[in-house]
N, C-alpha and C positions, 0 to 999 in steps of 0.2 A: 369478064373474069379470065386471068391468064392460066394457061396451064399447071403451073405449081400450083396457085389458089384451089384449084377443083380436085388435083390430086390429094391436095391435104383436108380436103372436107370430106371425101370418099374413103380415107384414110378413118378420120375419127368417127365419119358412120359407120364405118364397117366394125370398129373400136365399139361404140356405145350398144349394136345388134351385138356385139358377139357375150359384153359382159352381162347384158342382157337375156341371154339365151340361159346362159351362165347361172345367173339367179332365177330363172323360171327353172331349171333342172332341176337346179337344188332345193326348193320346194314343193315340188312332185316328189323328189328324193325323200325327203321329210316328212311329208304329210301322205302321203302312200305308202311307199319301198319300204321305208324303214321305220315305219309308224311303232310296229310291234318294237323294235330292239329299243328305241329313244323310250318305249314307253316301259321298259322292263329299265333300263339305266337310270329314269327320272324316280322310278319305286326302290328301284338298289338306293341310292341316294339323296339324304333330305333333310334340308335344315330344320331342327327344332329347338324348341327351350326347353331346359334342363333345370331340375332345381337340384342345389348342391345342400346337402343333410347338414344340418348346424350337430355342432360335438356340445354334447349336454354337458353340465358342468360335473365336476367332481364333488360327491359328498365327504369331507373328510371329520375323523376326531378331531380335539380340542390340541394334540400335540401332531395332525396332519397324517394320519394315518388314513389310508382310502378307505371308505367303508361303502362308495358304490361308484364304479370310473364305466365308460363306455367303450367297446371294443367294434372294429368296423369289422363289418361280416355283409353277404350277397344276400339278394333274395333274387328269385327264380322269377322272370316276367314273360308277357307270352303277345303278340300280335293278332290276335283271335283270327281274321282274317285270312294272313298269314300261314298262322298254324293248323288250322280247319283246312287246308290244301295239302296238307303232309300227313295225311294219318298213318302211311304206312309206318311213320317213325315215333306212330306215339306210343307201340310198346318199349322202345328202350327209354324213351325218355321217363314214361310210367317210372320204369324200372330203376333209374337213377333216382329217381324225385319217392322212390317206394309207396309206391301207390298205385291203381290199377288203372287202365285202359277208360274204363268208365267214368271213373271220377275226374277224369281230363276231360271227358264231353261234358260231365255236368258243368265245369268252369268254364270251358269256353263256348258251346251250345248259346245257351242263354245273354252271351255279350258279343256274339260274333259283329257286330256293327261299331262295336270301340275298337282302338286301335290300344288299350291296355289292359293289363290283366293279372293279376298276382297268381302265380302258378305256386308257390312256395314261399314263405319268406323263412331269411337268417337260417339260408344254410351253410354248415359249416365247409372249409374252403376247399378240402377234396373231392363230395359232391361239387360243388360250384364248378371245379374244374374239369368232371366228368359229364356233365352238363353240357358246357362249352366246346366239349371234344365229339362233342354229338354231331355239331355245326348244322343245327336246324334252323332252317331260317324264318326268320319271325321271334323267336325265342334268344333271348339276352339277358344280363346280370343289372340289377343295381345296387348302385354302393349303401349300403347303412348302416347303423349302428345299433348293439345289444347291447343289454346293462348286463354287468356282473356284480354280483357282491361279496366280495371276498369275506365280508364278515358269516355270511350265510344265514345257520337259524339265531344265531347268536344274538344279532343286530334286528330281527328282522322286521319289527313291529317298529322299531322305531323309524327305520329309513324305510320301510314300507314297500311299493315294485312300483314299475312303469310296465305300459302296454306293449305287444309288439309295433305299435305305431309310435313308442318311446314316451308317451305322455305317462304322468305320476299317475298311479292308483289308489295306493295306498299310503301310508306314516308322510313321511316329511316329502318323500318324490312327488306327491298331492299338494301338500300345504305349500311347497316353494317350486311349485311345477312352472309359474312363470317366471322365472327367476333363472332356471336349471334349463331348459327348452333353450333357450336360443333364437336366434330367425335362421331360414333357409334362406340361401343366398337363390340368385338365378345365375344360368349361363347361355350361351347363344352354343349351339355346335351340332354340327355334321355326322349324322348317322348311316349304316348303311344298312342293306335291306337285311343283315341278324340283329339290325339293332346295337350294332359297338356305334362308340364315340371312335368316329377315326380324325376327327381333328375339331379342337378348340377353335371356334371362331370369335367370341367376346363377352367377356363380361356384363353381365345387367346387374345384378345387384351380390357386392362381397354376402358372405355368409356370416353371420355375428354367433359367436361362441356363447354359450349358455356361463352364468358365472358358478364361479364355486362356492359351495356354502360348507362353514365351519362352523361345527356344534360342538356343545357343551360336553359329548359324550368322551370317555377315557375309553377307549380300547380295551385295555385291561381289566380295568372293573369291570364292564360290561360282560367280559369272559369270566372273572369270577362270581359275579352276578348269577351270570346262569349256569353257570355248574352249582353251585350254591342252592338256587331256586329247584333246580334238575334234582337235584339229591333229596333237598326237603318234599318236594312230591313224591316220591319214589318210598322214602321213609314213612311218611302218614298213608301211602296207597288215598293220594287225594286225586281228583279228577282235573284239576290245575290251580294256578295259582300266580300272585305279580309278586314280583319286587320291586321298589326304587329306591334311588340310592342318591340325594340330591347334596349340595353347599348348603347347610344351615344357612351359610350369611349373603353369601349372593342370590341363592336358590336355586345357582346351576342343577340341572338332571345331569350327575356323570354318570348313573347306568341304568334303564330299565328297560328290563326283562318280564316276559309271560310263559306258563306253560299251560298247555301244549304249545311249540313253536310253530314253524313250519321253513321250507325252504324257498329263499324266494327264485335261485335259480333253478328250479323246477316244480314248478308249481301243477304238474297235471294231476288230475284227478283229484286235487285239492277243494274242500266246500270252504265258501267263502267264510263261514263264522272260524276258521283256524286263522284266518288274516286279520281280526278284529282286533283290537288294540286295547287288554281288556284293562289294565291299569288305569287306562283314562277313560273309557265307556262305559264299562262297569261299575253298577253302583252295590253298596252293601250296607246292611245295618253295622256300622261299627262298635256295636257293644262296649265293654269294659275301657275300652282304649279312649274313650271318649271323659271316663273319669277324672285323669290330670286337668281336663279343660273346665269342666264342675268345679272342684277344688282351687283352682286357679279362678276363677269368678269370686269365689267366696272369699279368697285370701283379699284381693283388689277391693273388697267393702273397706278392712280397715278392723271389721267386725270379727274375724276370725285371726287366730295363729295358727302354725304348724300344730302345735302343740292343743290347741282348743279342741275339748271333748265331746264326743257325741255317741248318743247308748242308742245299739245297733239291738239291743234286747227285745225280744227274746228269739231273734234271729228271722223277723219276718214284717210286715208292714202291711197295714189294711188301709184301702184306701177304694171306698164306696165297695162295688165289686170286683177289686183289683187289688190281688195280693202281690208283692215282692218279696222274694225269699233269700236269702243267704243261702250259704253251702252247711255255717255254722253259725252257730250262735257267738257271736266275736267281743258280744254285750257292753263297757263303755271303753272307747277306743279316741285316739286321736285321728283329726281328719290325713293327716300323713297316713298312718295307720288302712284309712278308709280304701289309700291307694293301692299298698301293701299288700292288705290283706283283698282287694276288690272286694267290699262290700255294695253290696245293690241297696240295701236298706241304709247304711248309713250316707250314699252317695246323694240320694234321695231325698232324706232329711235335711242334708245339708243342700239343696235344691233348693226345696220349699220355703226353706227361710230366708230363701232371697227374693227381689222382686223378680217376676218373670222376665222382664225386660231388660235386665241387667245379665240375667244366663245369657239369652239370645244376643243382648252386643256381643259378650264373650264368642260362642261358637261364630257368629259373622265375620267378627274381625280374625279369626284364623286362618277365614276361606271357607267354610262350610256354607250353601247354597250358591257358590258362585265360580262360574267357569275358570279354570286358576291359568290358564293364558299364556300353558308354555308351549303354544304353536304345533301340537298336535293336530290330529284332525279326529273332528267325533270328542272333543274333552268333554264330561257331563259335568252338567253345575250339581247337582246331586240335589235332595231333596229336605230344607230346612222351614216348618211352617212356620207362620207369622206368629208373635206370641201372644196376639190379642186373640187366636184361636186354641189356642192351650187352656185346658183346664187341670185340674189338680193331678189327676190320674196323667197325663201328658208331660205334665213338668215334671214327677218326678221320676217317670221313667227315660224323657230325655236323657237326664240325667247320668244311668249309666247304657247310654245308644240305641235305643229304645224309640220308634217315631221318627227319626230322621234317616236318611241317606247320605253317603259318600262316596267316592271311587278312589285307589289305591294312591292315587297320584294328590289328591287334597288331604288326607290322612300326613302323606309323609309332610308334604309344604305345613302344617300345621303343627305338627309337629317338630318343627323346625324354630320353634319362638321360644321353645325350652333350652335351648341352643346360641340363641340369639338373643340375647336380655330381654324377652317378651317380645320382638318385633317380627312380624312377621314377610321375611326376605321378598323381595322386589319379584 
């Protein structure tokens, strides 16, 4: 081996010891020296997955008026971990978030081994910001969204609430809550140790938007509705009361209302029966009102006319140990008359002299015992018994509402066929 030869191997061994030395420093550097800083830097910094909040859809009226839209607002989240190494800072936070010192250990105490934690949710966005100006670390904002309803107690039973987790609870936010939800998308991204997103790393799954749903409701009416209902309680000093207000011919609902209402954008200290939806849950004997449908049986024999007489004398009806009485003695009358005047005694008679079987198609085919299926939630079928369990006393108190149930909402749809050349709307 000549001398250049040995020079230049002595050359690259000296080369290969020195890069060598080189990389054993720097992992002594690493794994000793600087163990603590690389291990606070890899906690400042870290990738995770994100789920991005689906925008629920808008409920709107029948001419696109919003009647419940979503607003994006923060909630308060917390590191437990984290935050459980900062207490000297958790009276101001308390203090921002109004709440005490204490009820910040009952939150995080008991979860100190997650790495999440709802401190707050949907606060509004100058807390948020006094929040964030705290700069506690462990403690960050996430994005979400509130319902509003601009219609208020107006609408309220109908469009019903969502949770603070956004899901439907109540009226239509319930009945078309998959529909109105959405999916959450995901994202890939870079947090640091307050927990901000400091940089978008990729996409996993877009976020799909909740659809919009448009109802039958008119705005308007719905507002005269309840001012209307509003007054008529107020005027009888009654304890509440429904209205609806529907399309004879299609059957659209363009307005129903209940009182008491309630508000859904503040709902605390509210009991749950003020949320009940009582037009369609509630059921009631509907007395006199049930009369047009009696007579209307009897006209469809063929055997009666408007004009056909029946003596309502001497103002009362025995029937085993079952009296029906009139107001007055109204004595022979036509069954028009019988409407007129609401007689109990002649509604009765004119009852009896049909077959039982033929009343009860009458009240069936109107809707009476049967869910009427305009996508509320909780609709009652209400209560129509079979007619082969009717006895005399039974048929002729049906008659005038007497024995059976309805709720507000099968009353009007039935009354919709007086309207509608006898058919009763879709």
């Amino acid at each position: 081996m000549n001398g250049a030869s040995l020079m230049r191997r002595r050359v690259l061994q000296t080369f290969f010891l020195a890069a060598a030395g080189i990389l054993a420093w720097r992992s002594v550097d690493l794994m000793f020296l600087r163990k603590d800083f690389l291990q606070d830097r890899g906690d400042a910094r870290s990738l995770r997955v994100v789920e991005i909040p689906a925008h629920r859809g808008v409920i709107r009226d029948r001419h696109g008026e919003p009647l419940a839209i979503s607003t994006p607002v923060s909630s308060v989240w917390a590191n437990p971990r984290r935050l459980l190494q900062a207490r000297h800072q958790w009276p101001a936070l308390a203090a921002v978030l109004g709440m005490k010192p204490d009820r910040l250990a009952a939150i995080l105490e008991p979860r100190k081994r997650r790495e999440f934690v709802y401190l707050k949710r949907h606060v509004p966005p100058p807390e948020a910001a006094r929040v964030m100006a705290l700069d506690i670390p462990g403690v960050a904002l996430q994005r979400e969204f509130r319902r509003y309803y601009p219609a208020g107690e107006m609408a309220a039973h109908v469009i019903g609430f969502t949770n603070v987790d956004d899901q439907g609870q109540e009226g239509l936010e319930l009945t078309f809550d998959q529909r109105l939800r959405g999916e959450p998308g995901l994202k890939q991204v870079i947090k640091d140790g307050k927990g901000r997103v400091i940089e978008d790393v990729e996409g996993i799954r877009p976020m799909r938007r909740g659809e919009d749903l448009f109802l039958s409701i008119d705005r308007r009416l719905q507002y005269l509705a309840y001012r209307e209902l509003q007054a008529a309680v107020s005027r009888h000093q009654a304890r509440g009361g429904s209205l609806v207000l529907l399309d004879p011919r299609s059957g659209e609902v363009l307005a129903l209302v209940n009182q008491p209402s309630f508000n859904p954008n503040n709902r605390s200290g509210l009991k749950s029966e003020y949320f009940r939806n009582r037009a369609v849950t509630d059921l009631l004997e509907p007395g006199s009102t049930i009369k047009p449908f009696t007579i209307a049986a009897a006209l469809e024999t063929g055997a009666w006319t408007p004009r056909s007489l029946i003596d309502t004398s001497p103002g009362s009806l025995a029937i085993g140990r079952h009296r029906i009485s009139d107001s007055h003695n109204y004595g022979r009358i036509t069954i028009a008359d019988v409407i007129r005047k609401s007689s109990n005694v002649g509604a009765a008679k004119v009852a009896l002299s049909l077959a039982p079987e033929r009343l009860w198609d009458m009240y069936f085919a109107v809707g009476f015992g049967q869910i009427p299926g305009a996508g509320f939630p909780g609709e009652a079928a209400g209560r129509l018994a079979d007619w082969r369990d009717w006895g005399e006393a039974e048929q002729a108190t049906i008659a005038f509402g007497y024995g059976l149930s309805v709720s507000c909402l099968q009353l009007a749809r039935a009354y919709a066929v007086f309207a509608n050349d006898g058919r009763l709307p879709a």
